[in-house]
N, C-alpha and C positions, 0 to 999 in steps of 0.2 A: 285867269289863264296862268297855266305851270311855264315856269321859265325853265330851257333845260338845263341841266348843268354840267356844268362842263367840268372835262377829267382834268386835274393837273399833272404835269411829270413828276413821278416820286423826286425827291432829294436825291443827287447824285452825293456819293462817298468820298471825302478831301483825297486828296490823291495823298499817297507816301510823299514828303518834302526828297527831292532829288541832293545825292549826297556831292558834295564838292568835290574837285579833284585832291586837295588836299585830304579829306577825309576818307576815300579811295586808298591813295596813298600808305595813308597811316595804318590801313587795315591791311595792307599788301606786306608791307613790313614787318607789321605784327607777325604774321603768317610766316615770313621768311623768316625772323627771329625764333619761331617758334624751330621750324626743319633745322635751324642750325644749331639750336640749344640740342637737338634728337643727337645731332653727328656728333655733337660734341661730348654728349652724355656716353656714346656706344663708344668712341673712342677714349676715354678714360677709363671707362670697365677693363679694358685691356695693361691701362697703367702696372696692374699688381700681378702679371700673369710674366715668367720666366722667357726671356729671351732664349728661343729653339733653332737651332741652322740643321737645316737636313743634307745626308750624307748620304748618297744616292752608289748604286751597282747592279749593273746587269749580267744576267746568268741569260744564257742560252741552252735552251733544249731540245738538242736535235732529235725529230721525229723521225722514223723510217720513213720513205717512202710510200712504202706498202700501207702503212700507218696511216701516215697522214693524208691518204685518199677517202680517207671517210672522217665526217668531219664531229662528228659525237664522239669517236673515238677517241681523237685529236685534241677536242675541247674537253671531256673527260682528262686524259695525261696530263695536257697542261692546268688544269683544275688541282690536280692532284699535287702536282709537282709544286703550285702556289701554296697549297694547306702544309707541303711538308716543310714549306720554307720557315713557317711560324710554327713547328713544329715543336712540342717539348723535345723530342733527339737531338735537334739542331737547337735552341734557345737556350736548352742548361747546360751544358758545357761552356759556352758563351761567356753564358753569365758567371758562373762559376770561376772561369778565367779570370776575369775582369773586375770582381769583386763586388757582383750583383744577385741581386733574387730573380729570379725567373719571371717574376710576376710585372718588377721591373721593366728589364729587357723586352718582354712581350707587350706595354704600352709605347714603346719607343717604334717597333718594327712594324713594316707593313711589305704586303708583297703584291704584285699590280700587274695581271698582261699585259701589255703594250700591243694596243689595236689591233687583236687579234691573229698576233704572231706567236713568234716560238722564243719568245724574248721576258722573262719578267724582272721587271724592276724591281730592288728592294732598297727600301726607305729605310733610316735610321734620324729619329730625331733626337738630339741629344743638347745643352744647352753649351757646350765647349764643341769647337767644329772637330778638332784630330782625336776626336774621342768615338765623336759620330761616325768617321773614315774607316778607325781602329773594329769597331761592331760591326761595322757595313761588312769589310774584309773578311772578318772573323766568321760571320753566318754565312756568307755565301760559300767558304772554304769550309766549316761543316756541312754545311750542306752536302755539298760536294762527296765528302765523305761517308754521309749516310745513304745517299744516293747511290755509290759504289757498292756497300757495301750488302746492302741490301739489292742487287741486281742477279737475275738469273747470271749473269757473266762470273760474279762473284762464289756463287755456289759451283759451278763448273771449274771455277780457280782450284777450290778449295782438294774439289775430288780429285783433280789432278795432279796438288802438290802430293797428297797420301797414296795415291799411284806411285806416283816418282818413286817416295821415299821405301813401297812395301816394295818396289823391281830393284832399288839396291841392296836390300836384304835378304832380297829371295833366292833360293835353290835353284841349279839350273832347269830344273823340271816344271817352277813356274813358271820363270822369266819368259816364254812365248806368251803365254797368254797374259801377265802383267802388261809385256810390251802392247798389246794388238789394243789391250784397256786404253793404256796413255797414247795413243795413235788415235783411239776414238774420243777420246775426253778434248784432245787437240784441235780436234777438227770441231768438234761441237765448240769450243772456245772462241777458233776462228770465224766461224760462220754465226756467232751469237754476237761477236765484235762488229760486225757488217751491219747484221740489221736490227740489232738492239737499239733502243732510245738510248742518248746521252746527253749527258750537262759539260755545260762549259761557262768559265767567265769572262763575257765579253774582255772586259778593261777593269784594272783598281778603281776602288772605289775613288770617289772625289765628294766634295763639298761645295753646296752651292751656295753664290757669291752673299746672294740678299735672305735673311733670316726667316725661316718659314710659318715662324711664329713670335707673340700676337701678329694676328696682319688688323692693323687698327686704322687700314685706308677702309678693310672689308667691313668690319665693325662701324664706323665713322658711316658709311653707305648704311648699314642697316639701320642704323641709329636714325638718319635724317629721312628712310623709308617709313620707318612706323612712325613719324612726327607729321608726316603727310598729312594724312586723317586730321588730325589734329587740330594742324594749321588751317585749314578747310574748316574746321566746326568754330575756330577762332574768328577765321574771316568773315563766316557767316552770321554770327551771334554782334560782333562788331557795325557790320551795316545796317542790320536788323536796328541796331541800337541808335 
């Protein structure tokens, strides 16, 4: 007679040996040494890079009215009025003043709306602060002048002054209709003063307090971000082990 036979349970597989608290630990550490070797590394890459203090001024540009009801228009103008700020018009002379290349002065400068007003910022990074003040002032005050100069108000100046000067010269025969010219050139002058755009500057530039460059608290964060991963692939290979 067959006996039957019976199944045994396969072999269960030894468990992984559970790691100690100590050994936890050690591997915690590791990890954390690893994220702070990251900060420490990204804050030293900044070691070799020039101490920069930025020298900050606000230009205002007042929009019409009329203007500023539409809001493409608006943000067009002020688009413009930022591109002229780094403008080669306004950046060589600057530089020129002060005993720079253009190419210079145009990695220093930057120009920024401010939250969507009629306000833009201009930046000067420079590594001495009353250097960074002296640039700051200096562009905003060409500015200023290319700004003018370049203004329908400007071209209506101009007709006006050569009016002037051809009715003190003229015959009495012209002088009516010379005058009746500079009577209308006046009032186009006037009425372009009203609803024309214009620039202004807020306040002189200034200098702020703490150095805008390296920022190697920012550097020092990226550095112990990308060590993340890391310390993670360390921890894991470590328990593993």
């Amino acid at each position: 007679m067959t006996r039957p036979v019976v199944m045994g349970r396969p072999p269960m597989a030894p468990s992984a040996p559970r790691l100690s608290s100590a050994q936890v630990g050690l591997a915690v550490l590791a990890g954390v040494l690893v994220v702070l070797l990251g900060a420490l590394i990204g804050a030293a890459l900044t070691l070799g890079s020039p101490t920069l203090y930025a020298a900050r001024i606000d230009v205002e540009y007042h929009l019409h009215v009329e203007n500023a009801s539409y809001f493409l228009r608006t943000d067009r103008n002020m688009t413009t009025q930022t591109e002229l700020l780094t403008d080669r018009a306004v950046l060589d002379p600057v530089a020129a003043s002060h005993g720079m290349t253009p190419g210079e002065l145009a990695t220093q400068v930057s120009a920024t709306i401010l939250n969507n007003s009629e306000v833009i910022e201009v930046q000067v990074l420079n590594p001495d602060r009353q250097t960074g003040v002296d640039l700051a002032n200096a562009v905003a005050q060409q500015y200023l002048t290319v700004s003018r100069a370049t203004s329908p108000s400007a071209a209506i100046q101009k007709q006006l002054d050569d009016a002037r000067g051809a009715l003190a010269l003229a015959s009495p025969a012209d002088q009516a209709a010379l005058q009746a010219k500079v009577a209308m050139l006046q009032n186009q002058l006037d009425t372009e003063a009203i609803s024309h755009n214009n620039a202004d500057i807020v306040a002189p530039a200034y200098s702020l307090s703490a150095p805008a460059a390296p920022n190697r608290a920012r550097a020092a964060a990226i550095g112990a971000l990308l060590g993340i991963p890391i310390a993670a692939l360390v921890v894991t290979v470590l328990t593993r082990r």
